[in-house]
C-alpha positions in Angstrom: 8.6 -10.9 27.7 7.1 -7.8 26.9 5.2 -7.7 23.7 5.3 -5.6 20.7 3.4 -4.9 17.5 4.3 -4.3 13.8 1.5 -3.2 11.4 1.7 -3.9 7.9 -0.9 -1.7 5.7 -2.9 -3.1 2.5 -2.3 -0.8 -0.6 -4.8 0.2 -3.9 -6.6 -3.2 -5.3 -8.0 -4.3 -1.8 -11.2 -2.4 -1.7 -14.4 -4.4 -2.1 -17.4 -3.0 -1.2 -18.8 -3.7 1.9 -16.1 -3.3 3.8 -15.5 -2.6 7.6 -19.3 -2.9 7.6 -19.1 -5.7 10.6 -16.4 -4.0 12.0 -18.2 -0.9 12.4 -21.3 -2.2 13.4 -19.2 -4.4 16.3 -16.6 -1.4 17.6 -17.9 2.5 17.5 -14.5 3.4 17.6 -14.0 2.3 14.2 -17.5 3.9 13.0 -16.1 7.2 14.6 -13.5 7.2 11.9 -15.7 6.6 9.1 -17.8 9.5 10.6 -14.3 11.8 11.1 -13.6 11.1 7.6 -16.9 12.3 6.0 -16.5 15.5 7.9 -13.1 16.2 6.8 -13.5 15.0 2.8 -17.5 15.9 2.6 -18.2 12.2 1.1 -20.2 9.6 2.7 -17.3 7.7 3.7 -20.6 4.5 4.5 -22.0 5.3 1.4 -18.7 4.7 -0.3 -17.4 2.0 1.9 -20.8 0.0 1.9 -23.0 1.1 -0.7 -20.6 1.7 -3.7 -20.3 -0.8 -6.2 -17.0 -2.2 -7.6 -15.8 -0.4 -10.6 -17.2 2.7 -8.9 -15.3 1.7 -6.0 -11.9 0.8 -8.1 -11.4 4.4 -9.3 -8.0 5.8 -7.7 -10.1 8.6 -6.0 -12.4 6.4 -4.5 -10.9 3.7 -3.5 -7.2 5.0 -2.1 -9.6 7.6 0.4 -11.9 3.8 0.9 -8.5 1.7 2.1 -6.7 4.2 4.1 -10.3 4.9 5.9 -11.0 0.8 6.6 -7.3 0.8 7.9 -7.2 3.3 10.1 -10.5 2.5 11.5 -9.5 -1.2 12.4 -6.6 1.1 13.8 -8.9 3.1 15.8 -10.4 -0.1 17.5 -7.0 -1.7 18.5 -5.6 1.2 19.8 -8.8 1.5 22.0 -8.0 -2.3 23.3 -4.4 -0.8 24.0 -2.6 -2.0 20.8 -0.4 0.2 18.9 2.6 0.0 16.5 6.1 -0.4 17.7 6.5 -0.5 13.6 4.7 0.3 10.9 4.8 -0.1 7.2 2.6 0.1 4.3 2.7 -1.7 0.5 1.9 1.8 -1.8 -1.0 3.3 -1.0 -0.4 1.5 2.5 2.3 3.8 3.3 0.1 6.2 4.0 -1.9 5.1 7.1 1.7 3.9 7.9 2.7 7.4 8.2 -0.1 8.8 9.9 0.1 5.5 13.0 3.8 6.7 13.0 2.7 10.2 13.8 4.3 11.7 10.8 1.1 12.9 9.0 -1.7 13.9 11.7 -5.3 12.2 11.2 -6.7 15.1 9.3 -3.3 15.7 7.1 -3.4 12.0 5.9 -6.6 12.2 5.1 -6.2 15.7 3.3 -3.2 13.8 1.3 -4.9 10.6 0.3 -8.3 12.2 -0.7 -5.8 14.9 -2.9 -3.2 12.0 -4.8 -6.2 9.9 -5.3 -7.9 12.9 -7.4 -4.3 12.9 -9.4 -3.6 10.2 -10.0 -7.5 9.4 -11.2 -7.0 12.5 -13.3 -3.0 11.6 -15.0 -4.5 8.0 -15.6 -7.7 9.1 -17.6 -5.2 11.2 -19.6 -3.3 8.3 -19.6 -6.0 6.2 -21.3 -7.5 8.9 -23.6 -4.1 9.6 -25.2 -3.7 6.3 -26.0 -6.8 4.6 -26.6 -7.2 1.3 -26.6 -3.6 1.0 -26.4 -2.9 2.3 -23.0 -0.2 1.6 -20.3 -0.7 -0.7 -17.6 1.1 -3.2 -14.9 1.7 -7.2 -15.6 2.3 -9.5 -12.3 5.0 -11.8 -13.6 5.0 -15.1 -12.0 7.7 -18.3 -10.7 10.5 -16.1 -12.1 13.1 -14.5 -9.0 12.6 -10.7 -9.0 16.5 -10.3 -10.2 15.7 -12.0 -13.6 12.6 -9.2 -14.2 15.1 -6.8 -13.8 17.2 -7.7 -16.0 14.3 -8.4 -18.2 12.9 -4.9 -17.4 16.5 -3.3 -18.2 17.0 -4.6 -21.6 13.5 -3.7 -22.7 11.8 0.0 -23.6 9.1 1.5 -21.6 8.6 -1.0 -19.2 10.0 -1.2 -15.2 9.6 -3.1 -12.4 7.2 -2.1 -10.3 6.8 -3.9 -7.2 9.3 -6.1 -5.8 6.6 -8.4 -3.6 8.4 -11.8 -3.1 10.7 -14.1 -4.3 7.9 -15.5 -6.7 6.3 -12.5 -7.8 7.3 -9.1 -9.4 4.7 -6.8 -10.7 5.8 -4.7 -14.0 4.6 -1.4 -14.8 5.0 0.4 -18.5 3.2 0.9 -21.6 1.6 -1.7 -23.6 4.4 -2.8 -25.9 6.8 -2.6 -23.5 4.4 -4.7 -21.2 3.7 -6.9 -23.9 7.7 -8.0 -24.8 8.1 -8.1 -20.9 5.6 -10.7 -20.6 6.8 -12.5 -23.6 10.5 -12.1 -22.5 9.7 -13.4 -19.0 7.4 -16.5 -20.3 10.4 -17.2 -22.4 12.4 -17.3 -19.0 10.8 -19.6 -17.6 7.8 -17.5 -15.6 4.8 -20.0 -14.5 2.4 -17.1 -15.5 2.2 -13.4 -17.1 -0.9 -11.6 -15.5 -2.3 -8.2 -17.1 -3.3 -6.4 -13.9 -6.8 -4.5 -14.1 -5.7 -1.0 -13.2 -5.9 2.4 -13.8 -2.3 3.2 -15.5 1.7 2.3 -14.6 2.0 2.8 -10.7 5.4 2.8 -9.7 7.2 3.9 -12.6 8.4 7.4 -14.4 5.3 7.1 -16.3 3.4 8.6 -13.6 5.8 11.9 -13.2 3.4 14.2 -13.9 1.6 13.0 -11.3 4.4 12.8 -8.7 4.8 17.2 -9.8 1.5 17.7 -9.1 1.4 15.4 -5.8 4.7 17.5 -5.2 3.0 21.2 -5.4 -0.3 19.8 -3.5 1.8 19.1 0.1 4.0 21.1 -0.5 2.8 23.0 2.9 2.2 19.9 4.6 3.9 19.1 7.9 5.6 15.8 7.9 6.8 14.9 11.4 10.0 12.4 12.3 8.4 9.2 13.2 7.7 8.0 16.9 8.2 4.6 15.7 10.0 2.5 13.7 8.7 3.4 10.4 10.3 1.5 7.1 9.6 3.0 3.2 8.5 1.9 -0.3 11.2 3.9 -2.0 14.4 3.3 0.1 13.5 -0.7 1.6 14.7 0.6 5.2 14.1 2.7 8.0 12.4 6.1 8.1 14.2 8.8 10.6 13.2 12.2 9.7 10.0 13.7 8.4 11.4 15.7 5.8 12.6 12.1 4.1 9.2 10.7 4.3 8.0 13.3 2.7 10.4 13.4 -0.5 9.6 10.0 -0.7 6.1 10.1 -0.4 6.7 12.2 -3.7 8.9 9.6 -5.3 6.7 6.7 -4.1 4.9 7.8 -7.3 7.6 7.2 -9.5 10.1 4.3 -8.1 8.9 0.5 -7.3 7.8 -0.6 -4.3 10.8 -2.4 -2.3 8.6 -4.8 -0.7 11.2 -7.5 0.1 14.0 -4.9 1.4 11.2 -3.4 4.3 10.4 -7.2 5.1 14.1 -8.3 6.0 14.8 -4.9 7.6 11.8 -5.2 10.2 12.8 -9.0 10.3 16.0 -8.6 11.1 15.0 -5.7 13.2 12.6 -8.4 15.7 15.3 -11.1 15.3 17.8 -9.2 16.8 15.1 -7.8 19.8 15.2 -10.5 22.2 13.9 -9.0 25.3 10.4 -8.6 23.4 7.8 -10.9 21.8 6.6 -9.2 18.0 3.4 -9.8 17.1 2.6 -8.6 13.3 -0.8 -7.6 12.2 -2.5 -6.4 8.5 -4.8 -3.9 9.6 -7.3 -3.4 6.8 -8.9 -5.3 3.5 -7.8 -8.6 2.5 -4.3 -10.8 3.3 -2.4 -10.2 1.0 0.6 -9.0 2.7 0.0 -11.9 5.3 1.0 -13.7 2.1 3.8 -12.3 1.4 5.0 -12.1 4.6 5.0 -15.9 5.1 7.0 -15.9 1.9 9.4 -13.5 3.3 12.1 -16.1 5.1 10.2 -14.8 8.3 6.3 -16.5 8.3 8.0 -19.5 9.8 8.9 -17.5 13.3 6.8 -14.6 13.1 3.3 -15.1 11.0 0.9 -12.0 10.0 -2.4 -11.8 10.7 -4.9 -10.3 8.6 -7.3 -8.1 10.8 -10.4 -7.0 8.8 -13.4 -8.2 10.9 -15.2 -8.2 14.5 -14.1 -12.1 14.6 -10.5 -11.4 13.6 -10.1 -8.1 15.7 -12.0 -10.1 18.7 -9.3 -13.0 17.9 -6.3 -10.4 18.7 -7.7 -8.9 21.5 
C-alpha cells in the first residue's frame, strides 16, 4: 500500500522556550528556517525561540511568529527525508503553517501574515485589558460537559461564546468576564467535571476580537492566497478547503468564529476511511501533543493514532 501523510498543526499556548533547540542542532534544514525567518521578520528567530523567557514568549506577537517558525521547521526536515502532506490542518494559529504546506500562502507570505496578526491581535488585546482593568475578557476551558450543552449554555447567556469546539470532553469559551463567569457557573451547575480560566491575552474566537479581524482584513488585503495542492480542511467551516480566495475570507473570520475542531477531525477521518488503496499516517509537526490528544479522542486514535513530532528522537522515530 502506498502511504500517505496528514499534518495536524499546534496553535497559540504551545510555545515554551527552548524549543526546536535539539531539532536544530540535529537537522540544518530546520536551522535554515529559523535563519530564513530572521531575514524575512528582522528578529532573532534563536534568540526568541531559545533565549526568550516565558511570559515574554506568551505575548501574541511573539509567540504566534515562535509556533508557526518551530512547525515549519520540523516541516523543513521531513520534507528533506521525502515526507510531505497529502492533508493538512491546523488548530488557530495552526492554520496557518497549514496554509503555507498546502501551498496556499508561499514561505515568505505566511511569515509576512503571522509576524503582522500577531502585532494585532497583541495590540486589540492590550486595549482589551486597559479598557477594562482588572475586569477584562478572557477564555474558560469547560470540562466533562458534551460541546452541545456549552452551546446551549453559551446561547442563553450575554457576552460569552464558544470558542473552540476540541472534543467531546472539552469546549473552550471565550467572552468577557461576567459573561465568562455565569458560563462557568452555568456549566458547573450542569454537570462539568471542571471550569478552567485560561491564561491568555483576550477572547480568541469570538466577535470580541472584530476589530482585530478589520484590521487583519486591510493588512492582506494584497496577499495572494493560492487554491490548495492538497487536501486542506478549515477552522471556520469544519471541512474541506478548495479555492484560495475561501481560505482567505476565512483566515479573516478565523478571528471571529470558533474553532470547529471536531468537524475537520471526522472530515479527514472519514476522508482516510474511505481511501483504501493507501496507508495514512498522521503527524503533529511542532510544540507539544496536544492535538495528538485530541485526536485519539476523535472516534479515530483507535485506527489511525497521531504522533507528536517536536524533537531529533521523535523526527528520527518517523524517518
Amino acid at each position: 500500500m502506498a502511504k500517505k501523510y496528514a499534518f495536524l498543526f499546534p496553535g497559540q499556548g504551545a510555545q515554551e522556550q527552548g524549543m526546536m533547540k535539539d531539532v536544530c542542532e540535529s537537522f540544518p534544514a530546520a536551522r535554515s528556517v529559523l535563519d530564513a525567518v530572521s531575514s524575512i521578520t528582522g528578529k532573532d528567530m534563536v534568540k526568541l525561540l531559545w533565549e526568550t523567557e516565558q511570559s515574554e514568549l506568551s505575548r501574541s506577537d511573539n509567540s504566534q511568529l515562535a509556533i508557526t517558525t518551530a512547525s515549519l521547521a520540523v516541516c523543513g526536515v521531513l520534507k528533506e527525508k521525502g515526507i510531505v502532506p497529502a492533508a493538512a490542518m491546523g488548530f488557530s494559529l495552526g492554520e496557518f503553517p497549514a496554509l503555507c504546506v498546502s501551498g496556499v500562502l508561499s514561505f515568505e507570505d505566511v511569515i509576512r501574515v503571522v509576524q503582522v496578526r500577531g502585532k494585532i491581535m497583541q495590540k486589540v488585546c492590550e486595549d482589551i485589558a486597559t479598557a477594562n482593568a482588572g475586569h477584562a475578557p478572557g477564555m474558560s476551558a469547560i470540562i466533562g460537559l458534551p460541546p452541545e450543552k456549552v452551546l446551549e449554555i453559551c446561547s442563553g447567556l450575554k457576552d460569552v461564546y464558544a470558542a473552540n469546539l476540541n472534543s467531546p470532553k472539552q469546549t473552550v469559551i471565550s467572552g468577557t468576564a461576567d459573561g465568562l463567569a455565569a458560563a462557568e457557573k452555568a456549566a458547573t451547575e450542569a454537570g462539568a467535571r471542571r471550569a478552567i480560566r485560561l491564561s491568555v491575552a483576550g477572547p480568541f474566537h469570538s466577535p470580541l476580537m472584530q476589530k482585530a479581524a478589520d484590521e487583519f482584513e486591510k493588512a492582506i488585503a494584497e496577499v495572494a492566497f493560492n487554491d490548495p495542492e492538497i487536501d486542506l480542511f478549515s477552522n471556520v467551516t469544519g471541512g474541506k478547503v478548495t479555492k484560495g480566495s475561501d481560505a482567505k475570507k476565512n483566515a479573516v473570520l478565523h478571528l471571529t468564529h470558533p474553532v470547529q475542531w471536531m468537524s475537520e477531525e471526522k472530515v479527514l477521518g472519514d476522508s482516510i476511511t474511505a481511501d483504501t488503496a493507501n496507508e495514512w499516517t498522521i503527524l503533529e509537526p511542532g510544540v507539544g501533543k496536544v492535538l495528538s490528544g485530541l485526536w485519539r479522542d476523535s472516534g479515530f486514535g483507535d485506527k489511525w493514532t497521531c504522533a507528536p513530532v517536536n524533537s531529533a528522537e521523535s523526527i528520527n522515530g518517523v524517518l
